[in-house]
KOLDOZA-537515 format. One record per residue (C-alpha): x, z, y. Coordinates in steps of 0.1 Angstrom, whole numbers, plus 5000, padded with zeros to 4 digits. Example, Ala and Ser with C-alpha at 12.3 -4.5 7.8 and 13.67 -1.06 7.14 Angstrom:
BEGIN
512350784955/513750714989/
END
This chain:
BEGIN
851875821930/851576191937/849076401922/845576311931/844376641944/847476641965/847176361987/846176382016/843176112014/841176211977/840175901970/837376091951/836776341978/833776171990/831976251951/829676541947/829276721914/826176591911/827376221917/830076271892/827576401859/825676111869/828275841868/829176031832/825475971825/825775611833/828575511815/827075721787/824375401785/826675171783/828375341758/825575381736/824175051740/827174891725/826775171695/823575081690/824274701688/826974691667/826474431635/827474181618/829073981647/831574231651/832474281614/832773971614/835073941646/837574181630/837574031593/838073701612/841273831630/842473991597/842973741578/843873511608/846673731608/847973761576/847573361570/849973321600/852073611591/852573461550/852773081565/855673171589/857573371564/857173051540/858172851565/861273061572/862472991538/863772671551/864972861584/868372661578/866672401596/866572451638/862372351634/861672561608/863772891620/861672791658/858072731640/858573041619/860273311642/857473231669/854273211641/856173531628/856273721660/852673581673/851373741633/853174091641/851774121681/848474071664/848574291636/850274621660/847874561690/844274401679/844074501645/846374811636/845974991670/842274951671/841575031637/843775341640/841175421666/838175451642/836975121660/835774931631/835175301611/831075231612/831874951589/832475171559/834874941547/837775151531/840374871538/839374831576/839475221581/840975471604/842275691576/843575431548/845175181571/848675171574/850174901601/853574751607/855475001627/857875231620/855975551627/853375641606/849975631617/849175981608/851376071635/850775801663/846875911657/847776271670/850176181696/848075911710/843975951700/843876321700/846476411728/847376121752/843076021748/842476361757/844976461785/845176111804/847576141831/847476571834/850776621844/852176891817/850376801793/850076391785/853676331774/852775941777/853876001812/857175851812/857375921774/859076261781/862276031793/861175911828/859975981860/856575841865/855176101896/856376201930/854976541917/857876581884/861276761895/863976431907/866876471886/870376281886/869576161854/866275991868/868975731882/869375531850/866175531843/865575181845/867975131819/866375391796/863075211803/864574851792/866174991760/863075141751/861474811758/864074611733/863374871702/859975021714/858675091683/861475351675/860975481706/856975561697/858375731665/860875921683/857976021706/855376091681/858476331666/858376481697/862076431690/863376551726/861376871729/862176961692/866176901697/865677131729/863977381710/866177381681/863177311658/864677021637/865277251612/861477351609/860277231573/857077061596/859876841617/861276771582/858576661566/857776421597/860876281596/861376211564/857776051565/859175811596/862675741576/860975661548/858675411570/861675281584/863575191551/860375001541/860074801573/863974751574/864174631538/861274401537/862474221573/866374261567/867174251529/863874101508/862873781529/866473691536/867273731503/864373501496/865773251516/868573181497/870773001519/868973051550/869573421540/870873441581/868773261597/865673441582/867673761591/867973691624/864173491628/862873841613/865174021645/863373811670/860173801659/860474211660/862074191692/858773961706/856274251691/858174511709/858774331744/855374231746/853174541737/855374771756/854574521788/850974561776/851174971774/853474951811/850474761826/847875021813/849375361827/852175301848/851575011872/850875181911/847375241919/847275431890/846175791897/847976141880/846376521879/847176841881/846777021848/844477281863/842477021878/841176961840/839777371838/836277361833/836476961829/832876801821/832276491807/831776301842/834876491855/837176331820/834776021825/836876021862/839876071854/840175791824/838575551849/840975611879/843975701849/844075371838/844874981850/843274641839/845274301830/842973971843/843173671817/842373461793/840473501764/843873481747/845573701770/843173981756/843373971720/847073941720/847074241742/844874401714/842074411740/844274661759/844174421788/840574601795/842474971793/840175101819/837375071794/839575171763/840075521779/836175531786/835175411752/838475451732/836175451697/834075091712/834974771689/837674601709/835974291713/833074451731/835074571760/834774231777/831274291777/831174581794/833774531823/831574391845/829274671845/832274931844/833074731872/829874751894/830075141887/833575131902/832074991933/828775181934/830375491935/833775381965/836175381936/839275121931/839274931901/842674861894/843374531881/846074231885/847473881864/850173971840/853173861859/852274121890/851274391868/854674441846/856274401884/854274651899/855174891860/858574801869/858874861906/857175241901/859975281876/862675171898/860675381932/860975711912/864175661897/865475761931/864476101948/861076131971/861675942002/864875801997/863875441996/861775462022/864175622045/866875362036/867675022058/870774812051/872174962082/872275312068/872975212030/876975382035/875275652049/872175712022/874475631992/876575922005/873676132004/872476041971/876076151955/875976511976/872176561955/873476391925/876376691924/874876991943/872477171923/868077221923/867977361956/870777091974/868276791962/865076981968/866277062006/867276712011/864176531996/861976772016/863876642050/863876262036/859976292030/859476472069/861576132080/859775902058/856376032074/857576052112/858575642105/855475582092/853175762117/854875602146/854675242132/858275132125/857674812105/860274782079/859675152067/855975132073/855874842048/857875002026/855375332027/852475142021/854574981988/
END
C-alpha cells in the first residue's frame, strides 16, 4: 500500500467535506447509543470473563503439578495458554482502554489494573491509547507501522536491511511481548539518539526489568519449583503456554493493521483533521477478522478492529453489535470494508511483509526467466548507496506499470496482488 492521497484512484475522492462531517455525525449515534445503554449486562459480561479466566488460569497450574504425566503437562500447558490469551487480549487490553472505567469498580479499572505482560501498562497505555489511537496509520508519526523495524508502505525509504525482514517479523512473533516493551521503550530511537542514559529511559527500564523479573520468576522458578519433580515439565508447559499468548495475539494485531487493503497517510494529510476526517481514517486504517463467537473473545474482540479504532473506549463485547451498522455506513458512503477468515488474513499480514521486504517493483517485474538476472540487480542496490537503489526502483516501478497497462498476465496478476 502506498499512501492514500498518492494513488492514483482515492478511494475517498468521491467524499465531500460535507459527506465526511456527516458520516462522523453518524457514527457519533452509534457511539452514543451504546454509552447510553451500558448496564448491568455488560458488567456482568466482563466479571463473567474475569473470573472465567483466573479459574482456568489457577486449574491448569494445579494441574501442572502433576505435569510428569504426558495428560497432565497436555491438559495444563493448553488450559494455561487458552487462561493467558484471555487475560492479555479480552480482559487486560480492554480494560487498559478505560472500557469497563464507567463501572467504577477500582479492580476492573484503567488506572489500577496491572496484566500479564512484561511491559507495564503505564507505558503500553501511551504508546498505544494515546499515540498509535491517535495517529492510526500517519506515516511519521504511528510507530505501530512496522513497529519502527519493518517496512509496511511503498511510501518508507527500501533499505538492504528490509531483506530479512520476514525473519525480524517471525522472531518478534515467538517473544512478542518483549518486543511491545522494547517498543513502548522506544528502545531503537533512544539507542540512536544516545538517550539511554536519560534518568526518564532509566526509570522506564527499570520499571519493564522489574516487570520482567516478576513474570520470569513466577513462570520459571515459583511454579516449577512447586512441582516438585515435574519441576521440568512445568518449566517447559509455562514456555509454551507463553509461546501460545504471544503467537496468537501478534496474528490478531498482524490482521488488524497490516493485512493489504489496509490504507496509510500522509502526515500532513492529518493538519486541520476533524472528527469525520480521524472518523476516516480509523475506518479505512484498520481490517476485520470473520468468526465465531469464539474467534472474537479470544481475539479480545480485536477481530472487530475496524470498530475498536472508531470506538476504542466501547465495552468490547458491544462491538458485535455495532458491525453491522459500521458496515452499512461503509457501503452507504462507496467505502471497502476490509474483512477476511483467519487463515487468509495472517496470509495476506504475511504476504505484505514479505512484498515490502523487497524494493518497489521488484517482484512484480520478476518471472522465473529473469530470476539470474533480478537477483543480480538486487545485490548492485543492496551495495550501491541511496541514490543507486532509488534510480533502480524508480526504473522497476516505470516497467512494473508499462506490463501492467499493456495486459501481460503473469505481471498483471501479480500488480493486482
Amino acid at each position: 500500500m502506498t499512501a492514500i492521497q498518492k494513488k492514483p484512484n482515492n478511494p475517498v475522492a468521491h467524499l465531500t467535506p460535507e459527506d465526511i462531517e456527516e458520516l462522523g455525525r453518524e457514527l457519533d449515534a452509534i457511539r452514543q447509543e451504546v454509552l447510553d445503554s451500558r448496564g448491568a449486562s455488560d458488567a456482568a459480561y466482563i466479571r463473567r470473563v474475569i473470573t472465567t479466566q483466573r479459574y482456568l488460569e489457577l486449574g491448569s497450574r494445579a494441574v501442572l503439578l502433576f505435569s510428569l504425566f504426558p495428560p497432565a503437562w497436555v491438559a495444563g500447558t493448553a488450559g494455561l495458554g487458552v487462561a493467558k490469551i484471555l487475560e492479555n487480549m479480552e480482559i487486560g487490553h480492554n480494560v487498559l482502554h478505560g472500557q469497563w472505567d464507567w463501572m467504577r469498580d477500582p479492580k476492573i479499572h484503567s488506572t489500577t489494573w496491572e496484566w500479564d505482560n512484561v511491559t507495564p501498562a503505564e507505558q503500553w497505555k501511551h504508546s498505544h491509547n494515546e499515540l498509535h489511537h491517535t495517529y492510526t496509520n500517519v506515516i511519521g508519526k504511528d510507530n505501530d507501522l512496522g513497529y519502527g523495524i519493518m517496512r509496511v508502505d511503498e511510501d518508507q525509504p527500501w533499505e538492504p536491511l528490509h531483506l530479512g525482514q520476514p525473519l525480524w517479523n517471525f522472531v518478534n512473533m515467538l517473544f512478542f511481548e518483549y518486543g511491545i516493551a522494547a517498543y513502548d521503550l522506544e528502545l531503537r530511537g533512544n539507542l540512536k539518539r544516545g538517550a539511554t542514559k536519560s534518568p526518564e529511559f532509566r526509570e522506564n527500564a527499570g520499571k519493564v526489568l522489574r516487570k520482567i523479573r516478576r513474570n520470569v520468576t513466577r513462570d520459571y522458578v515459583i511454579h516449577p519449583v512447586l512441582s516438585g519433580p515435574s519441576f521440568f515439565h512445568t518449566l517447559s508447559a509455562n514456555a509454551v503456554a507463553n509461546l501460545m499468548r504471544n503467537v496468537w495475539s501478534h496474528a490478531i494485531i498482524m490482521c488488524g493493521h497490516f493485512p493489504e487493503g489496509v490504507e496509510t497517510f500522509e502526515k500532513r494529510s492529518i493538519e486541520g483533521e476533524t472528527r469525520g476526517d480521524w472518523y476516516l481514517r480509523q475506518m479505512l486504517g484498520s481490517a476485520n477478522i470473520s468468526g465465531s463467537k469464539v474467534v472474537h473473545i479470544m481475539s479480545g474482540n480485536l477481530s472487530h478492529q475496524i470498530e475498536h479504532h472508531l470506538f476504542p473506549d466501547l465495552p468490547s463485547n458491544r462491538y458485535a453489535e455495532v458491525a453491522p451498522k459500521v458496515r452499512a455506513l461503509f457501503d452507504k458512503y462507496g467505502l471497502t470494508y476490509v474483512s477476511r477468515p483467519l487463515v487468509p488474513q495472517v496470509y495476506s499480514a504475511w504476504h505484505r511483509i514479505f512484498r515490502l521486504s523487497t524494493p518497489n517493483g521488484w517482484l512484480d517485474t520478476t518471472t522465473v526467466r529473469n530470476l539470474p538476472s533480478q537477483l543480480a540487480l538486487l545485490v548492485k542496490m543492496v551495495r550501491g548507496g541511496p541514490r543507486v537503489r532509488r534510480a533502480a526502483q524508480a526504473r522497476m516501478v516505470q516497467q512494473a506499470r508499462r506490463a501492467a497497462a499493456s495486459g501481460t498476465p503473469e505481471t498483471t496478476a501479480r500488480a493486482a496482488a
